[in-house]
The first five atom37 places (N, CA, C, CB, O) and aatype in JSON, in Angstrom:
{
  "aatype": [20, 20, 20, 20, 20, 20, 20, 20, 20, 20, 20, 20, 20, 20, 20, 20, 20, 20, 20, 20, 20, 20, 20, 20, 20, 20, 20, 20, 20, 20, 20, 20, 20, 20, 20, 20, 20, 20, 20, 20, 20, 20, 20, 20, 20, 20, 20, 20, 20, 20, 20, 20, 20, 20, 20, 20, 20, 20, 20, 20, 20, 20, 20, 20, 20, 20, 20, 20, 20, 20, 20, 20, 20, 20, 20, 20, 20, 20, 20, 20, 20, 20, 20, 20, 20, 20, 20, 20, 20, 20, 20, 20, 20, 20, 20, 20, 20, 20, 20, 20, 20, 20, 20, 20, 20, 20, 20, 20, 20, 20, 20, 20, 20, 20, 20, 20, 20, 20, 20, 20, 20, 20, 20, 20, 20, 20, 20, 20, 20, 20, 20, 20],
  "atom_mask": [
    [1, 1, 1, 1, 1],
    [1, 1, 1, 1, 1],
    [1, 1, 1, 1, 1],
    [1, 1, 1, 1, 1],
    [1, 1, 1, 1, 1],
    [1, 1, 1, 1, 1],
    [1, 1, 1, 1, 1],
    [1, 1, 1, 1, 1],
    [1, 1, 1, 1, 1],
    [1, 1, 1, 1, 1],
    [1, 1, 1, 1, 1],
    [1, 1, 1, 1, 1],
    [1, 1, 1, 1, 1],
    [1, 1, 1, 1, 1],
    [1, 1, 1, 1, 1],
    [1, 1, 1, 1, 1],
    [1, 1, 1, 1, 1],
    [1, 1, 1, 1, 1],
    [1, 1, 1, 1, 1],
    [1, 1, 1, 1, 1],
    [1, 1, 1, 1, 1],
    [1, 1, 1, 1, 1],
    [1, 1, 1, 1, 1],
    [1, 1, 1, 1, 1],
    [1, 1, 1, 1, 1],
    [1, 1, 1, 1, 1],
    [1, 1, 1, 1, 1],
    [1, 1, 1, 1, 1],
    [1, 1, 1, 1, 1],
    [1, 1, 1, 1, 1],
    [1, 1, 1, 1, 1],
    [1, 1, 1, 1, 1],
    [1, 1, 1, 1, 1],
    [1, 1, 1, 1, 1],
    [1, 1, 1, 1, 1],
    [1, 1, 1, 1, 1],
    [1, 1, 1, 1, 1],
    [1, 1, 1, 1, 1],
    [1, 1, 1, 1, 1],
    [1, 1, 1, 1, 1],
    [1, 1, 1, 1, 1],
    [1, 1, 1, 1, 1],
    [1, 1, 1, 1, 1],
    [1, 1, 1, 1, 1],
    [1, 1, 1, 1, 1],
    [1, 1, 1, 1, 1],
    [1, 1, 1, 1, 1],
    [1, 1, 1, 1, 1],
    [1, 1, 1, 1, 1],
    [1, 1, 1, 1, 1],
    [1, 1, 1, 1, 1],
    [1, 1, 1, 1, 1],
    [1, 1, 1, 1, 1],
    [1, 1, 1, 1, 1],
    [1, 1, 1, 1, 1],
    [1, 1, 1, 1, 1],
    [1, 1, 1, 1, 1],
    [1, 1, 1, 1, 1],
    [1, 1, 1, 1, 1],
    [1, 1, 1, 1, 1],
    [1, 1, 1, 1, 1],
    [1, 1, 1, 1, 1],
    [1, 1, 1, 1, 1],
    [1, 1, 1, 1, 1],
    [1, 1, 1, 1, 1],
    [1, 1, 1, 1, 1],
    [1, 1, 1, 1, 1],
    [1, 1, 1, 1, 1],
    [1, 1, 1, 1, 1],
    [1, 1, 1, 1, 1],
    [1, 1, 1, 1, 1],
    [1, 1, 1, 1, 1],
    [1, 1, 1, 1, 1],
    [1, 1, 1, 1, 1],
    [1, 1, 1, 1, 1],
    [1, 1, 1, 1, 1],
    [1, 1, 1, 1, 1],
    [1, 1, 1, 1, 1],
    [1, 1, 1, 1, 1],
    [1, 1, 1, 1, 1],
    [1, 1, 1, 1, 1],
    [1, 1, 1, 1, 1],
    [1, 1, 1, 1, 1],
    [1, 1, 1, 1, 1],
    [1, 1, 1, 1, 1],
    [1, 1, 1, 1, 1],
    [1, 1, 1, 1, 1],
    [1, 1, 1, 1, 1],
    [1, 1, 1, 1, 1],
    [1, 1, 1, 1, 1],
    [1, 1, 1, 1, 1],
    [1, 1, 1, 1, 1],
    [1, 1, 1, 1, 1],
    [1, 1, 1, 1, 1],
    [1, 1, 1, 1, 1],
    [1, 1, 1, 1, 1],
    [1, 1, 1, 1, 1],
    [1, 1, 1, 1, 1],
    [1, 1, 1, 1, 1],
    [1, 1, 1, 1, 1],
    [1, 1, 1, 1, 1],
    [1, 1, 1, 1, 1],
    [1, 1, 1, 1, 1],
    [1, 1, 1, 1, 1],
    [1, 1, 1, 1, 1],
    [1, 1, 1, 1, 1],
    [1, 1, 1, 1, 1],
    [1, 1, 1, 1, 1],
    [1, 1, 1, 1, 1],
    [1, 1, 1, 1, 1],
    [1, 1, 1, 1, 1],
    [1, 1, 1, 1, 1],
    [1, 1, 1, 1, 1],
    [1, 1, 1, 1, 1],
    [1, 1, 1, 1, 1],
    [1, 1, 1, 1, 1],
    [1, 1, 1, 1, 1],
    [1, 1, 1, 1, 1],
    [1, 1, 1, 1, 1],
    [1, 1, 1, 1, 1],
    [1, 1, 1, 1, 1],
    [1, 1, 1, 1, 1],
    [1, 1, 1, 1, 1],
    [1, 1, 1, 1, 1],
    [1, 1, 1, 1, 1],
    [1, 1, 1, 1, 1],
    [1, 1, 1, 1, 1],
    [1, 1, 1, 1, 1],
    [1, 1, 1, 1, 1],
    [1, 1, 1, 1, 1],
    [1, 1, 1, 1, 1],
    [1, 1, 1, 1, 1]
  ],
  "atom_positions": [
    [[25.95, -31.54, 26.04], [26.09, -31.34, 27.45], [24.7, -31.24, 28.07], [26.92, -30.1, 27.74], [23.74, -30.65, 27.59]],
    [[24.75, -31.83, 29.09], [23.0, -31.91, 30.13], [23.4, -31.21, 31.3], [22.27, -33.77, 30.79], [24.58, -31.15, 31.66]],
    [[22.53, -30.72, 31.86], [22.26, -29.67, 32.99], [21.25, -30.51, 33.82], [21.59, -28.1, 32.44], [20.05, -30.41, 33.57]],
    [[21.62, -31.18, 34.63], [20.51, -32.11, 35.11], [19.76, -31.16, 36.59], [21.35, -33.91, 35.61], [20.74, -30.77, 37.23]],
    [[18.55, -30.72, 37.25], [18.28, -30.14, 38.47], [17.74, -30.96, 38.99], [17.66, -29.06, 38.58], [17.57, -32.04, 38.44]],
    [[17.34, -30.72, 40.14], [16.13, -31.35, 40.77], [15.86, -30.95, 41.84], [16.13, -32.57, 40.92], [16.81, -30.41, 42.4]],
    [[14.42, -31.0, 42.74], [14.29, -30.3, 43.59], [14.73, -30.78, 45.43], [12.99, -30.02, 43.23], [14.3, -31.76, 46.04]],
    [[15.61, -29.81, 45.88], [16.16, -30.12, 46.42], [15.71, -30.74, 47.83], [16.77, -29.39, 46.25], [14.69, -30.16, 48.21]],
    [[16.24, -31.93, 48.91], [15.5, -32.38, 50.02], [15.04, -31.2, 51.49], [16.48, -33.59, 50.48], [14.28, -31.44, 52.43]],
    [[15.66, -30.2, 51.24], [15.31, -28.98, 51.89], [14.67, -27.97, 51.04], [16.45, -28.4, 52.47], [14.48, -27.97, 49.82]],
    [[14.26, -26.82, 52.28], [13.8, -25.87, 51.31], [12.36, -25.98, 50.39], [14.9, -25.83, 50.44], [12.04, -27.02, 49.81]],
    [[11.76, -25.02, 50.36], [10.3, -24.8, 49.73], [10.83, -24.81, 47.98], [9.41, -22.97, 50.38], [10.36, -25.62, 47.18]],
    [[11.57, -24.06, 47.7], [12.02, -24.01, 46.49], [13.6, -24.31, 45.91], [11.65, -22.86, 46.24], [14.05, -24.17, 44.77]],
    [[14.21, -24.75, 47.1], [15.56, -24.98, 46.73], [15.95, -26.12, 45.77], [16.24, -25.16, 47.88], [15.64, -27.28, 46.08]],
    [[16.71, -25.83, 44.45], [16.9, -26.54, 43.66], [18.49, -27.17, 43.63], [16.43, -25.87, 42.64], [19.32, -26.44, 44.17]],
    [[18.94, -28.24, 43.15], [20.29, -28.87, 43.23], [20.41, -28.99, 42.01], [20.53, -30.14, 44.0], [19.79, -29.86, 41.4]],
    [[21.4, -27.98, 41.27], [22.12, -28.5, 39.62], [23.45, -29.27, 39.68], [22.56, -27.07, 38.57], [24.54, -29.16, 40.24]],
    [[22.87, -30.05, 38.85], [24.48, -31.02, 38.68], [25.51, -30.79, 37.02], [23.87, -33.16, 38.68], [25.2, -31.28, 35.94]],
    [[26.27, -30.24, 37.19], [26.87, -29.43, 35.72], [28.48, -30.42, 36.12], [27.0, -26.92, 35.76], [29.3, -30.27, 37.02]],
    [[28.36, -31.77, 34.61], [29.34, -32.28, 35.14], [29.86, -32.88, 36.14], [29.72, -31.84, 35.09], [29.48, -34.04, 36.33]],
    [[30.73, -32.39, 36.94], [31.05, -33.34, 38.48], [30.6, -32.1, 39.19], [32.98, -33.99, 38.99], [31.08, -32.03, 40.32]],
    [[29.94, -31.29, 38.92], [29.97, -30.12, 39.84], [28.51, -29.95, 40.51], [30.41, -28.74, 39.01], [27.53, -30.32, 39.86]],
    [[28.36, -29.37, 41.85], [27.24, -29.17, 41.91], [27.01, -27.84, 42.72], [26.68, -30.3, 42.33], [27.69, -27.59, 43.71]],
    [[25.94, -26.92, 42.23], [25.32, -25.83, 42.24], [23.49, -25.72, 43.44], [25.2, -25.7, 40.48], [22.67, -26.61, 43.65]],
    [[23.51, -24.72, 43.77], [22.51, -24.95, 44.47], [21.51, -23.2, 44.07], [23.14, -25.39, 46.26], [21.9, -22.03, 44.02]],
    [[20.34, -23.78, 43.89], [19.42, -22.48, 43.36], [18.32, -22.06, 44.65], [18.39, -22.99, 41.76], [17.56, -22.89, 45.16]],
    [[18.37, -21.2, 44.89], [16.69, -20.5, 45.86], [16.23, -19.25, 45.18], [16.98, -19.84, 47.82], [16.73, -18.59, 44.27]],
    [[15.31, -19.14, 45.76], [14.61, -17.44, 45.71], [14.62, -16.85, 47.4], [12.51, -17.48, 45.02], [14.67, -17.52, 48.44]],
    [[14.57, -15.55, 47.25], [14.47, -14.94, 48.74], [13.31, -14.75, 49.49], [14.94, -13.72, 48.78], [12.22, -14.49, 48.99]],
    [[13.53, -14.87, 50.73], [12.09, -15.18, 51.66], [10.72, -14.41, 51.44], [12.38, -14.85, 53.2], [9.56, -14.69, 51.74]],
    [[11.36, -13.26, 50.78], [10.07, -12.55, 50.36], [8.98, -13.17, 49.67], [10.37, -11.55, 49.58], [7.76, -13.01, 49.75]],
    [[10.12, -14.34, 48.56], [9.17, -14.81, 47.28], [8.87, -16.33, 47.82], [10.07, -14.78, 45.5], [8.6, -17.22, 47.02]],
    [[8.94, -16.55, 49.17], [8.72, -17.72, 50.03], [9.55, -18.74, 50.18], [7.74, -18.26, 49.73], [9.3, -19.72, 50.89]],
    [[10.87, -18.51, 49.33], [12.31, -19.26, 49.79], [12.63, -18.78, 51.17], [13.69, -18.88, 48.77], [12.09, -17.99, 51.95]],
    [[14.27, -19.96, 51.21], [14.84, -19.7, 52.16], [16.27, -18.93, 51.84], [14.86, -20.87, 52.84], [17.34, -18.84, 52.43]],
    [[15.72, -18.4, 50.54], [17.52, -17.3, 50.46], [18.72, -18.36, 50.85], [17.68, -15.64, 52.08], [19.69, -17.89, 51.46]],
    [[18.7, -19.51, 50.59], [20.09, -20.52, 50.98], [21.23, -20.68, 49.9], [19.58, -22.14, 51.25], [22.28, -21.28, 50.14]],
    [[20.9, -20.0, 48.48], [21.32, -20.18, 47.08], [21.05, -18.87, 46.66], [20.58, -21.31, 46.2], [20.11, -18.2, 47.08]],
    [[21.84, -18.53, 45.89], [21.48, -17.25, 44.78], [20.37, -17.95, 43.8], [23.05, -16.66, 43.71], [20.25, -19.16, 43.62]],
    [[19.51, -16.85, 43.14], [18.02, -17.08, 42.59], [18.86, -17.32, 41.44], [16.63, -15.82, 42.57], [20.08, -17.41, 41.43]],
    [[17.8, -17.42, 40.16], [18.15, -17.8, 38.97], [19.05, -16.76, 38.25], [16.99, -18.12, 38.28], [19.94, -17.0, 37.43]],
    [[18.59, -15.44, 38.74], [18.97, -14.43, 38.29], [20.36, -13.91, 38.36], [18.26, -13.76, 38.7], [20.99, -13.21, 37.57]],
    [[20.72, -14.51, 39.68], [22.15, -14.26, 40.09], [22.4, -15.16, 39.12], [22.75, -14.51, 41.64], [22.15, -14.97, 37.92]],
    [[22.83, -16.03, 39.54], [23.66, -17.24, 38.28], [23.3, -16.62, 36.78], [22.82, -19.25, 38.33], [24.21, -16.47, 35.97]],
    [[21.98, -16.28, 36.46], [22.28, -15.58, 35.2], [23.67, -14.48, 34.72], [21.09, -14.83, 35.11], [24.52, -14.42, 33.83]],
    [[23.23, -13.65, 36.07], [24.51, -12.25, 36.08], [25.34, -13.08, 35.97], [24.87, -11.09, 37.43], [25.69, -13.27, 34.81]],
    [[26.01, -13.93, 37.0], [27.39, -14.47, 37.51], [28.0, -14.63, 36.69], [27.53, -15.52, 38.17], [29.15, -14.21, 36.56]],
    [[27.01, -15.65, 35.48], [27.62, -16.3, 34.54], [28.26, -15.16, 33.26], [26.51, -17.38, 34.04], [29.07, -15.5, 32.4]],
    [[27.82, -14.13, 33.38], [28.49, -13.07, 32.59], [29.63, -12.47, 33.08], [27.66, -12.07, 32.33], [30.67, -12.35, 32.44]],
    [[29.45, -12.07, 34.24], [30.76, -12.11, 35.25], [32.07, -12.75, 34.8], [30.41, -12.91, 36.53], [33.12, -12.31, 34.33]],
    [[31.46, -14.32, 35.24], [32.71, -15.12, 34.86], [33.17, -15.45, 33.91], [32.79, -15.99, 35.18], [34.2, -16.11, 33.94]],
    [[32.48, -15.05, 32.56], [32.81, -15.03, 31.24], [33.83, -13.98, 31.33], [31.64, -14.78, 30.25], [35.04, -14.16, 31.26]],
    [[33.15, -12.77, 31.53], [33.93, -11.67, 31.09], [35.51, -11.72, 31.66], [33.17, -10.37, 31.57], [36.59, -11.52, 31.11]],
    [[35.06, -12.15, 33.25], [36.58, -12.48, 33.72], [37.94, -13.68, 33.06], [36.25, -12.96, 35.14], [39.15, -13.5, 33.22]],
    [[37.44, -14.59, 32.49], [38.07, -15.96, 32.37], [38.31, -15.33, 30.79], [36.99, -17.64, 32.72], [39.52, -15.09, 30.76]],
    [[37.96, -15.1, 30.0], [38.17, -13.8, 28.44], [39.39, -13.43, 28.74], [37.07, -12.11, 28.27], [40.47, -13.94, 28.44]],
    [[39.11, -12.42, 29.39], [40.16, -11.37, 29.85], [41.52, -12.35, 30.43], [39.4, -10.24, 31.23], [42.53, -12.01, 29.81]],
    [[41.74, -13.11, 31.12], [42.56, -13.48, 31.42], [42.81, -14.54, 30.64], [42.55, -13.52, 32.46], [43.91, -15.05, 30.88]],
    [[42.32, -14.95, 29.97], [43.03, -15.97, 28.44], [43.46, -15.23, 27.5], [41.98, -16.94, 27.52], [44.11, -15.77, 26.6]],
    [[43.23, -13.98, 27.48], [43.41, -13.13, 26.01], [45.06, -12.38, 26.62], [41.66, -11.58, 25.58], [46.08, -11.99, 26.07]],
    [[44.63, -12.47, 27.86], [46.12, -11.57, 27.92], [47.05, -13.02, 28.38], [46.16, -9.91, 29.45], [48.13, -13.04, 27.79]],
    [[46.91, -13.78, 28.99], [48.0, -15.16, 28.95], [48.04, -15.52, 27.07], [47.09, -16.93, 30.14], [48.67, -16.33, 26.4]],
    [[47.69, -15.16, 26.95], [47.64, -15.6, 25.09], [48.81, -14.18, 24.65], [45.33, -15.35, 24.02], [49.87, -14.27, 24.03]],
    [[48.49, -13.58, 24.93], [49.23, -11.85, 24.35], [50.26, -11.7, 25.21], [48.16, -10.21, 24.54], [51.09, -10.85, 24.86]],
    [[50.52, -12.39, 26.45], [51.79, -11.54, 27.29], [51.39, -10.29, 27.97], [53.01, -11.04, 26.29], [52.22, -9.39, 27.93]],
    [[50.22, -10.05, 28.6], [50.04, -8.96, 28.8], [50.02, -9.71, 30.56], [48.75, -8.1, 27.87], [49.46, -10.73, 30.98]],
    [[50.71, -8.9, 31.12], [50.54, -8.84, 32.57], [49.08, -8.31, 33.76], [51.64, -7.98, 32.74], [49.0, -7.61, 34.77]],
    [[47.89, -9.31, 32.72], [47.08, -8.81, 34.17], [46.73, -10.03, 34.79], [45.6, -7.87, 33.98], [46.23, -10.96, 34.16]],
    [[47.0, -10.05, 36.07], [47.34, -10.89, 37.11], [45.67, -11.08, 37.63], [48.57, -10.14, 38.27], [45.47, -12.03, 38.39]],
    [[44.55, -10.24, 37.26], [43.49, -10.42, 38.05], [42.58, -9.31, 37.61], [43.84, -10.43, 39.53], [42.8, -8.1, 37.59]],
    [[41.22, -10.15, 37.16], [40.11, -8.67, 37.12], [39.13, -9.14, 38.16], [39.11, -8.28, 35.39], [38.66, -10.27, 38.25]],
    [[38.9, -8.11, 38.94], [37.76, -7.41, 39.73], [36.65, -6.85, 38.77], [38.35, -6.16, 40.61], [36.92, -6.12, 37.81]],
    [[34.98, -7.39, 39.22], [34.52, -7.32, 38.31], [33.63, -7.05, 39.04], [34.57, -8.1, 37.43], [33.8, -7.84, 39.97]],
    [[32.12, -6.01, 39.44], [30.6, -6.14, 39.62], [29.87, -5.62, 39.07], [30.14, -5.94, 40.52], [29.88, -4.47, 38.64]],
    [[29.12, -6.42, 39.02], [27.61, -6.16, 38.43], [26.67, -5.78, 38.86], [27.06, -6.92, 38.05], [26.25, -6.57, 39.71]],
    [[25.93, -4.73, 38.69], [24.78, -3.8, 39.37], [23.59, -4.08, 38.01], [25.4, -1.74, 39.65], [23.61, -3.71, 36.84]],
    [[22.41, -5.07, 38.97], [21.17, -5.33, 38.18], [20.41, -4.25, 38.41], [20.41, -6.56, 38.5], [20.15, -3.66, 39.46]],
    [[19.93, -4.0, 36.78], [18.17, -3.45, 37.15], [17.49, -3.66, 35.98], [17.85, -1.69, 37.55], [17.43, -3.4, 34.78]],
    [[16.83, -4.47, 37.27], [15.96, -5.7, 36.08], [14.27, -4.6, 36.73], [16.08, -8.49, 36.82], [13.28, -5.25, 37.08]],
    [[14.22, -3.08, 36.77], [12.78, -2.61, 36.91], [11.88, -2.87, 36.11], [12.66, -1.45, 36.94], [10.7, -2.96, 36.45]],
    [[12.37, -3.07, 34.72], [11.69, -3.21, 33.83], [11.84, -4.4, 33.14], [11.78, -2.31, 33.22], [12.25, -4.2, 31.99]],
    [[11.63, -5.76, 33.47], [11.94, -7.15, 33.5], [10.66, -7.89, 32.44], [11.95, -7.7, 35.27], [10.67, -8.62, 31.45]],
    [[9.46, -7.15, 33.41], [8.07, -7.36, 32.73], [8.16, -6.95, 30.85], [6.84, -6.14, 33.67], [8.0, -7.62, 29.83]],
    [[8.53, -5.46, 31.15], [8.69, -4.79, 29.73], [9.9, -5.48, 28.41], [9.21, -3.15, 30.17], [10.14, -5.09, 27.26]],
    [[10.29, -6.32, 28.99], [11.83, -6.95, 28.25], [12.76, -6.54, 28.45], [12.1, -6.95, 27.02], [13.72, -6.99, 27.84]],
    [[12.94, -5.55, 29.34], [14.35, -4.76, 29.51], [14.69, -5.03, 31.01], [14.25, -2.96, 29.17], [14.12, -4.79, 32.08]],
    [[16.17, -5.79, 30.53], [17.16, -6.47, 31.87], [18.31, -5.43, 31.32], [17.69, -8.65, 31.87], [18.84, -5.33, 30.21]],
    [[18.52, -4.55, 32.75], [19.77, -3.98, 32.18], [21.06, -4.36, 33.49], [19.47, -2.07, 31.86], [20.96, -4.39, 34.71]],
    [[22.19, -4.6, 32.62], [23.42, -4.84, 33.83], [24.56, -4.31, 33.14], [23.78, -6.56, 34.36], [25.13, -4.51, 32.07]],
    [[24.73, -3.43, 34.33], [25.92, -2.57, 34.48], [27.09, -3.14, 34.91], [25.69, -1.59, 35.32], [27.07, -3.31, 36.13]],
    [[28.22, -3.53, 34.32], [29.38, -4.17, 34.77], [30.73, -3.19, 34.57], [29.5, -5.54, 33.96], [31.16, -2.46, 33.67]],
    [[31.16, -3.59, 35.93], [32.04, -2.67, 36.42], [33.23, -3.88, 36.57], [31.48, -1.76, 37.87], [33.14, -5.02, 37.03]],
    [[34.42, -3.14, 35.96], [35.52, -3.67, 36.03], [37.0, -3.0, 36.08], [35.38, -4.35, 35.16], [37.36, -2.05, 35.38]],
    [[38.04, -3.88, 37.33], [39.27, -3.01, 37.56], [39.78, -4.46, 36.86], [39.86, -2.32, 39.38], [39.3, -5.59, 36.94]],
    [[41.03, -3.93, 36.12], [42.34, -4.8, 35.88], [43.13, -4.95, 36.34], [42.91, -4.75, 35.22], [43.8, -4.0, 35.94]],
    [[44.01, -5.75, 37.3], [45.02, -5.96, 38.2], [46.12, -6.16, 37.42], [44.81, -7.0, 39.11], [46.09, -7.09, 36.61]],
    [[47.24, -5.35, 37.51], [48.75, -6.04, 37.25], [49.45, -4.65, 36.61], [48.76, -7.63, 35.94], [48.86, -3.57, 36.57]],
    [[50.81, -4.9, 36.13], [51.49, -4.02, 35.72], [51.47, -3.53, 34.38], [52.46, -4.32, 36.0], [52.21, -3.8, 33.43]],
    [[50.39, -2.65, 34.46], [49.2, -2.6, 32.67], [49.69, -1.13, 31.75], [46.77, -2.22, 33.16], [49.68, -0.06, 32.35]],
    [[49.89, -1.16, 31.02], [50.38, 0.06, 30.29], [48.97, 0.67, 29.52], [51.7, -0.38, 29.12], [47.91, 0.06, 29.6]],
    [[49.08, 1.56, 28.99], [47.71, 2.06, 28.72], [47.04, 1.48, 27.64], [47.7, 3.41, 28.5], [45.81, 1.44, 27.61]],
    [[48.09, 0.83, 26.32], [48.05, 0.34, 25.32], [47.43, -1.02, 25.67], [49.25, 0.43, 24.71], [46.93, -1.66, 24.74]],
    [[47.41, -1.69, 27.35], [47.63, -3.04, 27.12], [46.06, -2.67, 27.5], [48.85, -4.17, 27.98], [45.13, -3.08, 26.8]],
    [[45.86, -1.85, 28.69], [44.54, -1.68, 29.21], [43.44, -1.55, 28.05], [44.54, -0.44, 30.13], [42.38, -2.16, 28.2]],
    [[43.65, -0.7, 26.79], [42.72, -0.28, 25.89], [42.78, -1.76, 24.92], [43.18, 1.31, 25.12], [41.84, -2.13, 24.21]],
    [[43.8, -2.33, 25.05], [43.49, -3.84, 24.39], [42.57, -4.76, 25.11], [44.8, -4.68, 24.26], [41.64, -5.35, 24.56]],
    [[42.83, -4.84, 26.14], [41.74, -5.8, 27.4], [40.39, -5.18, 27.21], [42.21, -5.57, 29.37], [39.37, -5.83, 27.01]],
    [[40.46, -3.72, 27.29], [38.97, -2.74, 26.78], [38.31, -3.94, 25.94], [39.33, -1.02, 25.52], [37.58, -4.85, 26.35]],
    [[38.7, -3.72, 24.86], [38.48, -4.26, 23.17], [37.53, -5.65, 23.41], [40.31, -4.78, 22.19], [36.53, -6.09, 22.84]],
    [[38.4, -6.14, 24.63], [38.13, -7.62, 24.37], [37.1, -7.86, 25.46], [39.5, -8.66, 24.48], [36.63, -8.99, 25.31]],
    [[36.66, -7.33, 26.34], [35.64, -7.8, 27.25], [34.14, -8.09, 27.09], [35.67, -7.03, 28.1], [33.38, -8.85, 27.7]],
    [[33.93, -7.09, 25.89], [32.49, -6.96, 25.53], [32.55, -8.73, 24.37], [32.09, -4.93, 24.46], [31.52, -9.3, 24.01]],
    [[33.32, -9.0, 24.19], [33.72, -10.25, 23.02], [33.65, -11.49, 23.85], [35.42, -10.15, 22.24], [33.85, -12.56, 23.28]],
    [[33.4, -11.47, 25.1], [33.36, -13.17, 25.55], [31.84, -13.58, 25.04], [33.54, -13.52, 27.57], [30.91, -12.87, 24.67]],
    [[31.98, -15.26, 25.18], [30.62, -15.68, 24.86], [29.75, -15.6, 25.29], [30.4, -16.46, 24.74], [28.86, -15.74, 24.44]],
    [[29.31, -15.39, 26.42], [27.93, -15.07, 27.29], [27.67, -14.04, 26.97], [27.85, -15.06, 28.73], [26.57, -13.99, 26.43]],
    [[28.38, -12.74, 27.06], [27.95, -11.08, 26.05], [27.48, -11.68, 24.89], [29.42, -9.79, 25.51], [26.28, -11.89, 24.77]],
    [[28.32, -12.01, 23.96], [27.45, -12.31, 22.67], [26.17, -13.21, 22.75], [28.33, -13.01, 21.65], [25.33, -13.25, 21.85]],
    [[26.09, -13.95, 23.97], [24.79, -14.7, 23.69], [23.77, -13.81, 24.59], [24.85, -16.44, 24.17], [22.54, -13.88, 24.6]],
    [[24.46, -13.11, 25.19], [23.23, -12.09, 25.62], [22.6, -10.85, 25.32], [23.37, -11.8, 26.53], [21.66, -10.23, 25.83]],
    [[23.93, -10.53, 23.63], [23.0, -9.11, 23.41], [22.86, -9.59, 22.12], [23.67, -7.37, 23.61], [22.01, -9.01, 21.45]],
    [[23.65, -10.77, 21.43], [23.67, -10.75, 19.7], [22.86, -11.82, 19.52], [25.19, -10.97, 18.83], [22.13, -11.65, 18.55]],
    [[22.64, -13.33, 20.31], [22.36, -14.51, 19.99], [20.63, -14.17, 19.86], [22.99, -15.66, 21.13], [19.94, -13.25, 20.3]],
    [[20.35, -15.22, 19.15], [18.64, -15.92, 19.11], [18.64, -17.14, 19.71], [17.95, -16.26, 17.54], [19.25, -18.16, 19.39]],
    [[17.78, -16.92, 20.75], [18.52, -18.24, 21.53], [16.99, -18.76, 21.64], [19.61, -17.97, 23.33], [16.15, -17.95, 22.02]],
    [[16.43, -20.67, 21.17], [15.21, -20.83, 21.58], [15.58, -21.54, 22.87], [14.27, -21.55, 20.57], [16.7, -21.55, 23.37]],
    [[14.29, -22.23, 23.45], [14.16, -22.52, 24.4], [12.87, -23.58, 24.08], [14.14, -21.38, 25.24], [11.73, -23.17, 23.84]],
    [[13.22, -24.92, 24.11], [12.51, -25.54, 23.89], [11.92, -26.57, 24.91], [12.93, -25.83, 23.0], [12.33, -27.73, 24.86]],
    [[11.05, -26.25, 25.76], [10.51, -27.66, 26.65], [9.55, -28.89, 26.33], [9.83, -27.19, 27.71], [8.62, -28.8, 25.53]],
    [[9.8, -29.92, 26.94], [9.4, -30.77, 26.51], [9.07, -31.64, 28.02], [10.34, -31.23, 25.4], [10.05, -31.7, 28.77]],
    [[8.04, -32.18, 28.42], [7.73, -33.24, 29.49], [7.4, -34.72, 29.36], [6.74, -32.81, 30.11], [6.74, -35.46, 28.62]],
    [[8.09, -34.78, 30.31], [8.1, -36.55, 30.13], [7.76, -37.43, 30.99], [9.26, -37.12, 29.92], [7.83, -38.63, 30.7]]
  ]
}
């Protein structure tokens, strides 16, 4: 799979990702001399844990029969210590639907288990660039 960007026809720093048929749009905020028109890299970093954790949860219980109809999910960054290696995010989550306590402590179990958690606290992940 390719992640193609490029820099976008507006904007000082606005970037255009193309993922598939889909397309995504990146900035930074005016402070850092964007135009804040896109969430920064960082958001889409969070998001993408977000929407892991959410799309998990609701395959694991359509898989099990468990009635949750919807998770509510946010994430509170603090990236103070970003420089030092330490990104910390706090994720907060409600379960929607008609949940028994047994089903709730099963959904528990399973949230920390989607793939973006594991590639963000267990994986070795390189990063290899190359110019052309």
């Amino acid at each position: 799979m390719t992640i193609n960007l490029q820099k976008s026809d507006t904007g000082t720093y606005r970037q255009t990702i193309r993922i598939h048929q889909h397309t995504l749009f990146a900035d930074v905020a005016t402070t850092l001399g964007g135009e804040d028109s896109a969430p920064d890299p960082h958001d889409l970093y969070d998001a993408s844990l977000a929407a892991c954790k959410a799309i998990t949860l609701l395959m694991y219980a359509k898989r099990k029969q468990i009635p949750l109809s919807s998770v509510d999910l946010d994430i509170e960054r603090d990236n103070s210590a970003e420089a030092k290696g330490i990104y910390v995010l706090n994720v907060s989550l409600k379960l929607n639907g008609d949940l028994s306590d047994e089903q709730r402590q099963s959904l528990a179990s399973i949230a920390d288990k989607c793939p973006i958690h594991k590639l963000m606290t267990a994986a070795t992940i390189e990063v290899n660039s190359s110019f052309v």
